[in-house]
N, C-alpha and C positions, 0 to 999 in steps of 0.2 A: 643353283640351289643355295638356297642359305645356312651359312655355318651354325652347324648344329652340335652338340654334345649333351651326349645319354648317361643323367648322376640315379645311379641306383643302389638298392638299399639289397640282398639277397641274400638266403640262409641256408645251405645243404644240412646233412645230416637225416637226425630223423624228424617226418613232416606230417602232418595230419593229412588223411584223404579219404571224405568222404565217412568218417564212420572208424579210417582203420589206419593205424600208423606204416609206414615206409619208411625207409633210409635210401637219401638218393646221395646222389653226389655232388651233384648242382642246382643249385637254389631257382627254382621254378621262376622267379622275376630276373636274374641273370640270364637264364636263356629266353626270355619276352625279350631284355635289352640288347641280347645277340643277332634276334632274327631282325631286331630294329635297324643295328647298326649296320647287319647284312643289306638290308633296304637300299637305307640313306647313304651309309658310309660316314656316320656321323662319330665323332670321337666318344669313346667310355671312360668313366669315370665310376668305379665301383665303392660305394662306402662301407669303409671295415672299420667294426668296433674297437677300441683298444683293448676291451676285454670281452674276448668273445663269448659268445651262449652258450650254455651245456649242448652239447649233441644230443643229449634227450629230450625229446620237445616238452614235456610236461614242467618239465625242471624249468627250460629255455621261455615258457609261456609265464612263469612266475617272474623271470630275475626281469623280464622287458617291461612285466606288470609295475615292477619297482623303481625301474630305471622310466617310464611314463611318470609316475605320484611323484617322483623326485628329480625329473628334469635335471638328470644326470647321466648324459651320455659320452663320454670323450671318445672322438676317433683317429683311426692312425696318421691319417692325412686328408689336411682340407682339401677341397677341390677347389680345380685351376681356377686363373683367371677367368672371370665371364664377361668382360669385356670386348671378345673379340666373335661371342655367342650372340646368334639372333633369337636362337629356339632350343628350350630345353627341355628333354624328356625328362619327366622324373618318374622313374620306376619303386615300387612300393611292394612289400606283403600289409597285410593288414593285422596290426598289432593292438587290439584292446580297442578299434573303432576305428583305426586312424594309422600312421605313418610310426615306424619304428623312431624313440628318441633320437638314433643318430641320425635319423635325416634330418632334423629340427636342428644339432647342434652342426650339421654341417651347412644347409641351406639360409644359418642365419647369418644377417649382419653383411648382405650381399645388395650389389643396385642391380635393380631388377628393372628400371625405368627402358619399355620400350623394348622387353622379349616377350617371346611366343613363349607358351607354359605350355605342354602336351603332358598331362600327370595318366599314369598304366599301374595298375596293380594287377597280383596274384592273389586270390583268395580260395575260400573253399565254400560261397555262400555268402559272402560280405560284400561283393561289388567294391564300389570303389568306394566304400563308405565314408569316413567323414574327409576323406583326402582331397579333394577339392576346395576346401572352405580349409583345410589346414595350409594348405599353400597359397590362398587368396586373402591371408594373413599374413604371410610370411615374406612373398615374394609381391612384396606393396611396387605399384605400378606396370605390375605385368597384364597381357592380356590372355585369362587361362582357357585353353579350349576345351570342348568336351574332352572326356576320357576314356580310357578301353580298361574294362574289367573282362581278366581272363580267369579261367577255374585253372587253378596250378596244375590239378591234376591231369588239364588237358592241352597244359602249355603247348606240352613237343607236339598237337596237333594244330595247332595255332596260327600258324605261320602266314596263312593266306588271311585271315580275319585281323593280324595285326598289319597285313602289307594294306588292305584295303582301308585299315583305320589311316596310317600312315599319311598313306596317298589322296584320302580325303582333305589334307590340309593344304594341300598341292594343286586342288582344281579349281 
């Protein structure tokens, strides 16, 4: 199998679903990159804000609002070397169309010549919306495969539709 490591972006607290707010405790694309790595066995790599979101999501949907228009995200620590990576999951929620700022300020300024891109998001209604073309900008030289868009709210049922996605890169 080829060395793989799963870089994702994932938010607990309180979450929109469907119409009606919840407070969970683990950020619905954290547990997609769990059952992933359950799969593969492939290394994680979790990206944390240096200044985390409000736990209110209304709050937390405005400050990412801002931190997008001003491409200003700092996080606590870059991810590993990807040199010794053939294939990289990149896990996502959908923030304002597209990938939270800290995946931009982590995923940037990386060689990407000659990995496997597998990008997953969490939505509630967005699919994987502009995250494909934001990473086929970013990670120049890669080759991106399709992607798996899950409804966060139905992550924890998931497991078999991500193992199938998985496994489809595998045949």
């Amino acid at each position: 199998m080829r060395k793989s490591l799963i870089i994702y972006f994932s938010r607990a607290d309180e979450n929109y679903f469907g119409g009606t707010m919840k407070y969970i405790e683990k950020g619905n694309t954290e547990v997609a990159a769990e059952y992933i790595h359950e799969i593969t066995g492939a290394d994680l790599f979790k990206v944390e804000p240096q200044n985390p979101y409000s736990k209110e999501y209304r709050t937390c949907i405005e400050e990412a609002k801002e931190r997008t228009k001003e491409h200003n995200a700092p996080i606590k620590e870059n991810i590993p070397d990807l040199s010794n990576y053939e294939v990289l999951y990149i896990g996502s929620p959908i923030y304002w169309g597209g990938m939270p700022e800290e995946l931009f300020t982590a995923l940037k300024n990386h060689d990407y010549k000659g990995k496997t891109i597998r990008p997953f998001t969490t939505h509630e209604g967005s699919g994987l919306s502009n995250v494909p073309n934001q990473l086929s900008e970013i990670c120049i030289g890669s080759q991106i495969l399709p992607g798996l868009a899950i409804v966060g709210s139905k992550v924890k049922e998931s497991k078999s539709e991500i193992e199938n996605w998985v496994k489809s890169d595998l045949l």
